[in-house]
N, C-alpha and C positions, 0 to 999 in steps of 0.2 A: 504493500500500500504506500509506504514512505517513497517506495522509485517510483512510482505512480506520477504521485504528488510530485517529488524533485524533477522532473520531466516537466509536469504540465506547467512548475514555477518556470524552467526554463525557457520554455518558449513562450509564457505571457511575457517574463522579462524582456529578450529579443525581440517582441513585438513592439514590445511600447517604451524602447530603450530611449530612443530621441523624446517622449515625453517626460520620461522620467528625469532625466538630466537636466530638465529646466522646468522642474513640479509643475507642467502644464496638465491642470487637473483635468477629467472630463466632461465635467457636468458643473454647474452652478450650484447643486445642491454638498458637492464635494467641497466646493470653495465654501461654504459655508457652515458645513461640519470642522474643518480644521480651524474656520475663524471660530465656532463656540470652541473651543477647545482650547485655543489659545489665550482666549475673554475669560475662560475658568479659571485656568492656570496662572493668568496674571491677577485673579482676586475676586473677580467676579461670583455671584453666590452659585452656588451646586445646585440649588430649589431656581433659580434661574436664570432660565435661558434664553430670554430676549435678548435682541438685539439691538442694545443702545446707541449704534453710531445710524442709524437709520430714522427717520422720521422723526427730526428731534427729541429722538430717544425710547419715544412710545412705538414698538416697534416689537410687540408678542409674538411669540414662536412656539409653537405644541411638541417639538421634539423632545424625547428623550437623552437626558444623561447617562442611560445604560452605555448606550453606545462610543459615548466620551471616554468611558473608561481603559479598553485597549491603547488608545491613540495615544490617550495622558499618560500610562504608565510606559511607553515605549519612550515617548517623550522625554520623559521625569529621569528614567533610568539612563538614557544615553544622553542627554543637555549636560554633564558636568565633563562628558569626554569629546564628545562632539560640536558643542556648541549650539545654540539655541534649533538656527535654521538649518542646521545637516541635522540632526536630531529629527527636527519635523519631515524631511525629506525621505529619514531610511524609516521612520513612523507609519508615513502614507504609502510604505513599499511595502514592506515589514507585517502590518494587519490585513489587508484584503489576502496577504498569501497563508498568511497562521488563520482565516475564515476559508481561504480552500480548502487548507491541510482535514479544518474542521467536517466540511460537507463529506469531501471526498473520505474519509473515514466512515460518517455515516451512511453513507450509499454503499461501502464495501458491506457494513454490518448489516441495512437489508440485505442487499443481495443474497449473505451469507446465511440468515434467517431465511430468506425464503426458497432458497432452491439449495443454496448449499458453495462450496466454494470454486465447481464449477463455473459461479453467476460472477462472481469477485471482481476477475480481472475484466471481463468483457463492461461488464458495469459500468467498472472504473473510465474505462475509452470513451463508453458513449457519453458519460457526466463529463469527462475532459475536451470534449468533441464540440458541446454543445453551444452557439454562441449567446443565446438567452441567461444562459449560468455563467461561465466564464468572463461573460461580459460585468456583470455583477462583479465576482470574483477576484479582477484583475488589479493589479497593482496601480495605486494610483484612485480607488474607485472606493470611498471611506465610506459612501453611507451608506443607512440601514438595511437595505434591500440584501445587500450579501447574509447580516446576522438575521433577517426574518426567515431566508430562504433554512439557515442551518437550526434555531430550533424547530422550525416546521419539522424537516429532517428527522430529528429528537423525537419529537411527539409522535410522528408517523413511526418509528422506529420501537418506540415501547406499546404503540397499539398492538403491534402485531408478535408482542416478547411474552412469556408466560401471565399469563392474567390474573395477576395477584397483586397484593394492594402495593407491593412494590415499584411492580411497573406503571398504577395510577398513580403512586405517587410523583414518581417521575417525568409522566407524559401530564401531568397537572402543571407540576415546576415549568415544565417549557413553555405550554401554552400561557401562562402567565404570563412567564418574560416574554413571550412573541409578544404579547400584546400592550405589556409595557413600552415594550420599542417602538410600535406603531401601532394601532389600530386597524389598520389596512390590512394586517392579520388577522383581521374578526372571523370571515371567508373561511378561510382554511381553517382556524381554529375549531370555528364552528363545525364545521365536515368531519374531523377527528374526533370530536366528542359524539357527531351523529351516527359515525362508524361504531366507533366504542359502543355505544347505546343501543344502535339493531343487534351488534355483537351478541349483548346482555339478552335480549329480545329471544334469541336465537340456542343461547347456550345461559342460562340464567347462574350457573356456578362461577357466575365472573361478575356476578354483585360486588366483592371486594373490590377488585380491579375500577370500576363503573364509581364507586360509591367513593374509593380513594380520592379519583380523578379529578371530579367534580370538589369535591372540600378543597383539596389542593390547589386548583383551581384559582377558588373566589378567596381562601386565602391568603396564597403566595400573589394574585394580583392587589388585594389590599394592601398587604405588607410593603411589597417592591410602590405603589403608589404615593405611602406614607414616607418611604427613603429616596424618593426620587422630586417627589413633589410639596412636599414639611405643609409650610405654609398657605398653600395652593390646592391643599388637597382637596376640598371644597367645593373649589370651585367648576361652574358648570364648564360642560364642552361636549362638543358631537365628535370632535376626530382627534380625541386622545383619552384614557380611561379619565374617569367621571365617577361623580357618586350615582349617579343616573345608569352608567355601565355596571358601577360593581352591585348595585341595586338588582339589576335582571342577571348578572352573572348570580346572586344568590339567591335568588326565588326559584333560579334553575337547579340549583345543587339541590334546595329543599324539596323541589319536585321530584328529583330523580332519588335521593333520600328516599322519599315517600313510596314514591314508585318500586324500589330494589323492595320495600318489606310489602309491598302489595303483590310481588311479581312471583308469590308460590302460587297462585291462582289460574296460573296457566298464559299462553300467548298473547290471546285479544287481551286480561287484563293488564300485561306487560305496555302494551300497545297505548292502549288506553291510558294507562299513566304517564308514558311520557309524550303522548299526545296534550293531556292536562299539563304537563309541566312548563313544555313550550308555550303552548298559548298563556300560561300565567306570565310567562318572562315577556312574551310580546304584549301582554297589557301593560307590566310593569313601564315599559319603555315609553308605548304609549300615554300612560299616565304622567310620568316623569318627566319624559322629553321628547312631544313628539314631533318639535322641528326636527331631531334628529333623523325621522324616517326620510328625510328628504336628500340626505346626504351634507355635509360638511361645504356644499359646494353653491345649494342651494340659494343660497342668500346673496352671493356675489351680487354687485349692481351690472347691469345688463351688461356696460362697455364692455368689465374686467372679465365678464363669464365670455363674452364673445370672442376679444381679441387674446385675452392671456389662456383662459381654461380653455377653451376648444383647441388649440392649439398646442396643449402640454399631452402629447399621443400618448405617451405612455402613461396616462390614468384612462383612455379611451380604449374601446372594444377593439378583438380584431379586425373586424371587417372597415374598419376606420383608418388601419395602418396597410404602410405600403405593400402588396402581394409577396416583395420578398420577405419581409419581416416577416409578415402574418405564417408565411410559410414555414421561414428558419425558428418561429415560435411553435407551433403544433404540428412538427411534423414526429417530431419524438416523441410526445405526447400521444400521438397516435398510433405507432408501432408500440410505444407501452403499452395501450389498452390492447393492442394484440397480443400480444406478450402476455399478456397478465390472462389472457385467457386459455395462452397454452397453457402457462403454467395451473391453473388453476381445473383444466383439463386432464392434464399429466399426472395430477397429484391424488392424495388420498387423504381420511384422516385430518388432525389436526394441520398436516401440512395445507388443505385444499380449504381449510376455512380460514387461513391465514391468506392465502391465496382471494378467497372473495373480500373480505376486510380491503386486503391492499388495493385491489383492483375497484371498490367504492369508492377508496380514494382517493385515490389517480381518477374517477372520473369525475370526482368533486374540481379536482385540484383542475384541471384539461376546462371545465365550462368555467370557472373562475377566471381561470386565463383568458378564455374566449370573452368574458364582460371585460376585463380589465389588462389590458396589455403588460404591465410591469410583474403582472402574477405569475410569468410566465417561467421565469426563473426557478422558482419551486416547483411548478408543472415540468420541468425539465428535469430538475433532481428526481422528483418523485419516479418518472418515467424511466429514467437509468436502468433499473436493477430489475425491470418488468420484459422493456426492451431486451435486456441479457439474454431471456430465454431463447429469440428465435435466432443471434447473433451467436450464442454458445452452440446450439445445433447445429447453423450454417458452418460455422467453424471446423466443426466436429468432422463434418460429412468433406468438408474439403479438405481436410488432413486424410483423411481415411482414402483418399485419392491413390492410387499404386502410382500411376509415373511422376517422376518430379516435375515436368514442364506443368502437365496442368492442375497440380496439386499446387505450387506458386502462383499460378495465373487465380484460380480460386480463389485461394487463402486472402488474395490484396484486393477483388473482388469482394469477397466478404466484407474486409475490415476497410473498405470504403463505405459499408453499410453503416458502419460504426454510426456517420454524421449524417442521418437522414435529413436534420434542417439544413443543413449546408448545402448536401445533392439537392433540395427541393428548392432551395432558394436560387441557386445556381440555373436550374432548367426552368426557373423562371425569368431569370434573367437575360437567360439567351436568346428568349424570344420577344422581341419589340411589341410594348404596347400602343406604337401609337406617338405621333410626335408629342412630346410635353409642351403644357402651355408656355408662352412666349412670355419673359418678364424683360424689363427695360435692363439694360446694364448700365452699372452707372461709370460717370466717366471716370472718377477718383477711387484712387486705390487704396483696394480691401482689406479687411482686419485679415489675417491668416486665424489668431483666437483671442481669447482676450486678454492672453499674454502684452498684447498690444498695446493694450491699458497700462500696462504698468507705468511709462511713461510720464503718467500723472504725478507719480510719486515724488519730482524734482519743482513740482510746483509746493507754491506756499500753503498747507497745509486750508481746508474750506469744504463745506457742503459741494455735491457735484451731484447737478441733477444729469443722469446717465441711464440709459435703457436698463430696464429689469435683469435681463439675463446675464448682463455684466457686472451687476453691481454687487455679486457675494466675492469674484474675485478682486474689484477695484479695491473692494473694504480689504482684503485679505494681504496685499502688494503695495499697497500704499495709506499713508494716516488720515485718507479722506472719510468725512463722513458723508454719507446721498441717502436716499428718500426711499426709495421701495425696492424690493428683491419678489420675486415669485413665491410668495405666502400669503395665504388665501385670509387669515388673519387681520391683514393689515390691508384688506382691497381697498379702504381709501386714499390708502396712499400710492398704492397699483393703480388708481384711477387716474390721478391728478400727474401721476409722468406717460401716463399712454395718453390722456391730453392734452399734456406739453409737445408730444409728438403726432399728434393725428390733427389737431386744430383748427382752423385757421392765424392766424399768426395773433393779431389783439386777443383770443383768446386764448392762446398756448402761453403769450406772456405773461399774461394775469394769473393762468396756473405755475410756470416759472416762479415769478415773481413772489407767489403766496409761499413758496417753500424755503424763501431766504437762499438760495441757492446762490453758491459763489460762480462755478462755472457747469457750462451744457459740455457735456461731453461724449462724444460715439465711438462706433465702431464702422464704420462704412462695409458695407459688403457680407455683415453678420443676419443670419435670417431673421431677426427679429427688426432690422433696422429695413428690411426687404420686407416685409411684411406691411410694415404701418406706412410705406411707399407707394404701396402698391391698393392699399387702403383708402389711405387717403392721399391721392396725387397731386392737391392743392392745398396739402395739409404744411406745418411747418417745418417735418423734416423733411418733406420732398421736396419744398422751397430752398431749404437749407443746402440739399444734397445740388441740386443745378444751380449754388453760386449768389443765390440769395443774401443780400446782404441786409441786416437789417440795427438801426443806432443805438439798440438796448444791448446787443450781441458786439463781444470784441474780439479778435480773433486771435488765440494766444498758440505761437510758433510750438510745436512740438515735434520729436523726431517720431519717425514710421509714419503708416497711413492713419493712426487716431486721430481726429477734431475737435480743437477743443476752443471752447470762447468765453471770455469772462461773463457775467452776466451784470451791464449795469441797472444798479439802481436809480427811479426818478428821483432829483431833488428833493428834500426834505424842510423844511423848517429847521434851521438851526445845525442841518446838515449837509453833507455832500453827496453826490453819485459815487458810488462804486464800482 
């Protein structure tokens, strides 16, 4: 398993070497996990986790500090020999590879639960193969998505381990912390306890197992909410745990409580009670909080749900992402569910009911994915070790080949099978959809990332009102403070810089203007800055972008293709323009 691993580290490293060497993170979200991190470890409180350098300061974030923890102890530990910023550099290498080490371990131990150590190594290829998982994964790639993917892992792992209050114990603990970390784990969460629960339905001598689960559950998520959140604990919220959450998480335990000492009664009363139990947790909710039935998302003001939310794909469906994604997302996913059916086929006994358990939840985890593009990550793991079976018998039968010519030609045959999303994404790629729509090019030259932004950092420190997607790295590269990042929290402050850029110009300065902003600053050629262009073509950064000059706007010399412009202010009484 360790060569597994040292392998698949080595060719993430080689892949994304030239990023690494100049911590050009992936994602905006990356840029803004190592800035909380940094904001902790310089004093900032542990209970939290806003982000002060943002919208004069009021600037709420639902993330968790579990996930701070890796980063800051790598950090803490290597800062007295390294020095502050190679410390944070081998940090952001260093955890998403010890969060492979981590999956990839758990996909060997299904596999090796469910079929045996035949499943292991094959397993291991197609979770290394995968790029929904790897991509998470990969070095450089700090947020949560990698640690949700590994307790799912966890929890899926001890549904299917002997059925004693051990393993509920344990598949409680994960689920808890999943959901600690994000919410966005509810999904799957949920599907593991609704496996566990037909389980029970089914084989009623796994009431410990079932009855652990659940306690463990609602009290390991109290617990971790009362040390992660002190003072905050309290308070309301739809997309991070809640008293409103841990509220329907225990009227569910009480149910299913209820339910294990009703369930010598036979099947239908099995049925019937946790038929009763769910629906008491869905009034609960109801009761409590029932904007939350509408999603975290709901409330956005129209602008921000149009231009920013519709636009963030990976909380959208598949059929919303591009053919090849959709593809290199379910295509493993889908030879899993074949898979899970050989094996499930093949088997007998307690092996063939661990067999249906997993294959429930791989199909939980597969239509998860299909609503939600980023879920696919764990729809990928989960699929690994289901997938094994048809790739360990195609294997099998191509060794078992007598001449050597076509016993090699088979075997690499085969173990191209390994990457079904790769072949699928591939054979769609090579067939033209169709010319793409035509966008304007602009004549100034493009940000390559937003590396490019850094630049800022030789200017005199000031608010920079700066497009959303740039601005967790600008905070992170340089001591400016600006207004909004892509968190749904703060959409009015997501409002007021997608109307500084979509506006007409009297009106994007008045939104400017109301944010005290020292300077506007872009990215030319970034898709977010192609976007509100192409939006709004009379708007003020498509003004801006063909040359526009305008006398509140000063144009301050910077190297690379960034643009930056002071922002003056009107006259004042007793003042000056700035």
């Amino acid at each position: 398993m360790l060569g597994g691993w040292a392998l698949a580290s080595l060719v993430l490293l080689v892949a994304g070497w030239s990023a690494i060497m100049v911590r050009a993170l992936p994602d905006a979200d990356d840029s803004m996990r190592l800035l909380e991190v940094r904001d902790w470890l310089a004093g900032q409180s542990w209970f939290d986790v806003a982000q002060h350098r943002l919208n004069g300061g009021d600037f709420p974030m639902h993330w968790s500090r579990l996930v701070d923890l890796p980063l800051a102890a790598v950090i803490v530990a290597l800062r007295p020999v390294l020095g502050g910023a190679l410390a944070e550099q081998v940090a952001v290498v260093v955890v998403p590879l010890l969060t492979l080490l981590a999956a990839l371990a758990l996909v060997a131990s299904i596999a090796r639960r469910l079929g045996g150590d035949t499943l292991v190594i094959p397993a291991m290829l197609m979770a290394g193969l995968t790029i929904p998982l790897t991509f998470q994964l990969s070095p450089l790639r700090i947020d949560h998505h990698g640690w949700q993917t590994v307790f799912a892992l966890a929890a899926a792992r001890m549904v299917i381990a002997q059925p004693d209050a051990r393993s509920g114990l344990l598949t409680g603990a994960a689920l808890a912390t999943l959901l600690t970390i994000s919410l966005e784990g509810l999904p799957i969460a949920a599907a593991i306890c609704g496996v566990a629960a037909l389980a029970w339905v089914v084989q009623p001598q796994r009431s410990p197992m079932l009855r652990t689960l659940m306690l463990t559950l609602v009290g390991g998520a109290t617990v971790l909410q009362v040390a992660t959140r002190g003072p905050g604990f309290w308070l309301p919220a739809c997309d991070a745990l809640a008293p409103a959450w841990l509220a329907v998480l225990g009227v569910a335990t009480v149910g299913v409580v209820i339910a294990v000492a009703v369930g010598r009664f036979g099947v239908v009363a099995r049925l019937a009670a946790l038929g009763v139990a769910a629906a008491a947790a869905a009034a609960t909710l109801l009761m409590l909080a029932p904007v939350c039935l509408a999603g975290p998302f709901a409330t956005l003001p129209p602008l921000v749900y149009q231009v920013w939310y519709l636009g963030v794909l990976e909380g959208r469906p598949v059929w919303e992402q591009e053919p090849v994604w959709a593809a290199a997302t379910l295509a493993l996913p889908l030879a899993g569910l074949i898979g899970a059916g050989l094996g499930w086929r093949s088997a007998a006994g307690e092996a063939r009911q661990r067999w249906a358990m997993f294959g429930l939840l791989l199909l939980a985890a597969t239509l998860i994915a299909v609503a939600v593009s980023r879920a696919g990550a764990t729809a990928n793991a989960l699929a690994a070790p289901a997938a094994a079976v048809w790739l360990a018998r195609l294997l099998a039968r191509a060794r078992n080949l007598t001449r050597p010519v076509p016993r090699v030609l088979a075997t690499v045959a085969v173990l191209a099978l390994a990457a079904p999303g790769t072949l699928a994404a591939t054979a769609l790629h090579a067939f033209p959809r169709g010319a793409a729509p035509k966008t304007q090019i602009s004549h100034r030259p493009s940000c390559a990332s937003t590396r490019d932004m850094r630049v800022l950092g030789a200017l005199p420190p000031g608010i920079v009102f700066a497009p959303i997607d740039l601005t967790p790295a600008l905070l992170l590269d340089t001591p400016h403070r600006a207004i909004a990042g892509g968190y749904h929290r703060s959409a009015a402050a997501m409002a007021r810089v997608i109307t500084g850029f979509l506006a007409p110009p009297a009106q994007a300065q008045a939104a400017i203007l109301a944010t005290h902003a020292d300077y506007l600053a872009v990215c030319p050629g970034m898709q977010e800055m192609i976007a509100y262009r192409d939006r709004a073509p009379d708007g003020m950064w498509a003004r801006l972008e063909r040359g526009e000059r305008f006398d509140w706007l000063r144009p301050v010399p910077v190297r690379g293709p960034a643009l930056v412009w002071r922002v003056i202010r009107p006259l004042r009484e007793g003042g000056s323009a700035r």
